[in-house]
C-alpha positions in Angstrom: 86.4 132.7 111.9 87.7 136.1 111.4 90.8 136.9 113.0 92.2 133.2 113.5 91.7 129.7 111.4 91.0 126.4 112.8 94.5 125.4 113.0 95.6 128.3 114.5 92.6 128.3 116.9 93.7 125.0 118.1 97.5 125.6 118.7 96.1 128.4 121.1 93.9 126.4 122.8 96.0 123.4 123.4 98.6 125.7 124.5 96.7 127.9 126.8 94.8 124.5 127.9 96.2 121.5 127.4 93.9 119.9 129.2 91.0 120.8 126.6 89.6 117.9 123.6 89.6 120.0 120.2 87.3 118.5 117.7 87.7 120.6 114.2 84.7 121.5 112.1 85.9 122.5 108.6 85.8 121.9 104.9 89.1 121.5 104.0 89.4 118.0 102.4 93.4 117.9 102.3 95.9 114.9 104.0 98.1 117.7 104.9 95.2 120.0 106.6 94.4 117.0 109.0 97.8 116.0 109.8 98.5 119.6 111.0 95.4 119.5 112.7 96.2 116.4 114.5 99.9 118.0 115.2 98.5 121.1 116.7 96.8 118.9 118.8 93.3 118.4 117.9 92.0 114.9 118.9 88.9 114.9 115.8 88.4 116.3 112.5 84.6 116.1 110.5 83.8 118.0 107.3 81.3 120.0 108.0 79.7 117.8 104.6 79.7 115.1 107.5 78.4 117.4 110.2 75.0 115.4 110.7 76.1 112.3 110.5 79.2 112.3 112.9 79.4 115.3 115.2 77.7 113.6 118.3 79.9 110.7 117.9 83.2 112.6 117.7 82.4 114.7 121.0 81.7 111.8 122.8 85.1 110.3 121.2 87.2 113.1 121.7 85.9 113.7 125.6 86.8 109.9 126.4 90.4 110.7 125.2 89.9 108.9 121.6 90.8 110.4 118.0 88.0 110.6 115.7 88.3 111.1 112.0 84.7 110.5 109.8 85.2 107.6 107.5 85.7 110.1 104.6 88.3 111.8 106.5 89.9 108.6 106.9 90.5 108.1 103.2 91.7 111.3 102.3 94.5 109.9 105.0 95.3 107.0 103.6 95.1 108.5 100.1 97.7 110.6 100.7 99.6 108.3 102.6 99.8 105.9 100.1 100.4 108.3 97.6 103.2 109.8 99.6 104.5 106.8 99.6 104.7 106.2 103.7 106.5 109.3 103.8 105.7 112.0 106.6 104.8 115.5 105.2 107.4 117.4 104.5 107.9 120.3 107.7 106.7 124.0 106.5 109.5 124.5 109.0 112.4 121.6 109.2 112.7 122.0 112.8 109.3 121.1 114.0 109.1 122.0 117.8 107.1 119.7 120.3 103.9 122.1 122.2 104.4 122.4 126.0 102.3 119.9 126.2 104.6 117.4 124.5 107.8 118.5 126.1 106.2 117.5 129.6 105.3 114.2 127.6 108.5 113.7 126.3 110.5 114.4 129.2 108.4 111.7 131.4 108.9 109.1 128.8 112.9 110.0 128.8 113.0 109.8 132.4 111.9 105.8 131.9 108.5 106.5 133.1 105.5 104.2 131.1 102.8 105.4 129.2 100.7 104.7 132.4 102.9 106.8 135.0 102.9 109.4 132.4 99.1 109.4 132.2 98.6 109.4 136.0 101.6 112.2 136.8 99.6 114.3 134.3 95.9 113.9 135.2 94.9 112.6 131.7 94.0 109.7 130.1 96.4 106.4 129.0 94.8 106.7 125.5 95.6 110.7 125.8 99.6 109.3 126.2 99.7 107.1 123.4 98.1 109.4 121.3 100.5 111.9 122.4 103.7 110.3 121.9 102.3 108.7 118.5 101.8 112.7 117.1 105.3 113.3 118.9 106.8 110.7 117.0 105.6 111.5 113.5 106.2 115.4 113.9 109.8 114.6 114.9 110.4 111.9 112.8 111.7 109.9 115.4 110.9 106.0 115.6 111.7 104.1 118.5 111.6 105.1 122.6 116.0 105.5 122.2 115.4 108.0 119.4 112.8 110.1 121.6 115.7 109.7 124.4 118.5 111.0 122.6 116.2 113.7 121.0 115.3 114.8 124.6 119.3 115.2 125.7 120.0 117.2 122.4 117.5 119.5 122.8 117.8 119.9 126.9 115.0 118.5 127.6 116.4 115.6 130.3 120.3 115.7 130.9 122.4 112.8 129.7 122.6 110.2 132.8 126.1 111.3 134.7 126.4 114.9 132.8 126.9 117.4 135.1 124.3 120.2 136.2 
C-alpha cells in the first residue's frame, strides 16, 4: 500500500469502525509483526505464501467473531513465544494505550458486567469479548479481572466505588 502499511491500515479502521473484522494479508513472517497486528486489532493474519490455501477460511472465521492465524503463522507464534521465554514483547512505547474500542470494553468489565452483558451492551459477539479482553490483557500486562479494575481507576476510566465526582 502506498501511503499506509497493514498495521497502520488496521489501527484506522478499527478505530474509525470498530465494528469491522480485519483479516491481514502480508508477508512478514515475524512473532512481533502478528502480535501488533492482533493488538491493533485485527482478528486474522495469512501470508500471502498461504493465500490459496486459507483465505476463504479466515473470512468466514473472522466474520463469525473468531481469530484465525494459518498453521504456519501459528508457529512463528509459538517460536517466538518459547523463545521469549513466555515473556510479552517488549512495548515500542512502555505506556501502551487501550483503542476506544477497548476502553468501552474495559470500563464494562470494571463496572462488574460479564463477558456476556459486555457482548450484548455492545452489539457484538461473546467470542468478540473474550478476544477483546485477552488482547487487553497482554497489551497491558495485566493478569487477573482486579488488575484490569485497578488499572481502570488509575487511568479514569471507572471512579473508585465511594470517590467523589
Amino acid at each position: 500500500m502506498p501511503d499506509l502499511d497493514g498495521l497502520q491500515a488496521t489501527r484506522q479502521i478499527r478505530e474509525v469502525a470498530p465494528r469491522t473484522s480485519v483479516v491481514v494479508l502480508t508477508m512478514h513472517e515475524s512473532d512481533q509483526m502478528v502480535r501488533r497486528v492482533l493488538d491493533a486489532g485485527a482478528l486474522g493474519y495469512v501470508l500471502k505464501s498461504d493465500l490459496a490455501a486459507h483465505l476463504v477460511k479466515a473470512v468466514k472465521d473472522v466474520s463469525a467473531g473468531k481469530l484465525f492465524l494459518t498453521p504456519r503463522v501459528s508457529d512463528i507464534v509459538l517460536k517466538g513465544f518459547l523463545k521469549n521465554g513466555n515473556q510479552p514483547e517488549p512495548r515500542e512505547n512502555s505506556r501502551a494505550r487501550p483503542t476506544s474500542r477497548e476502553v468501552q470494553v474495559i470500563r464494562l468489565l470494571a463496572e462488574g458486567k460479564a463477558n456476556k452483558e459486555t457482548a450484548a451492551e455492545l452489539g457484538i459477539t461473546l467470542r468478540t469479548i473474550e478476544t477483546h479482553r485477552a488482547k487487553i490483557m497482554l497489551k497491558l500486562g495485566l493478569h487477573s479481572l482486579a488488575e484490569l479494575i485497578h488499572y481502570a481507576i488509575r487511568n479514569k476510566i471507572v471512579s473508585a466505588p465511594g470517590a467523589s465526582e
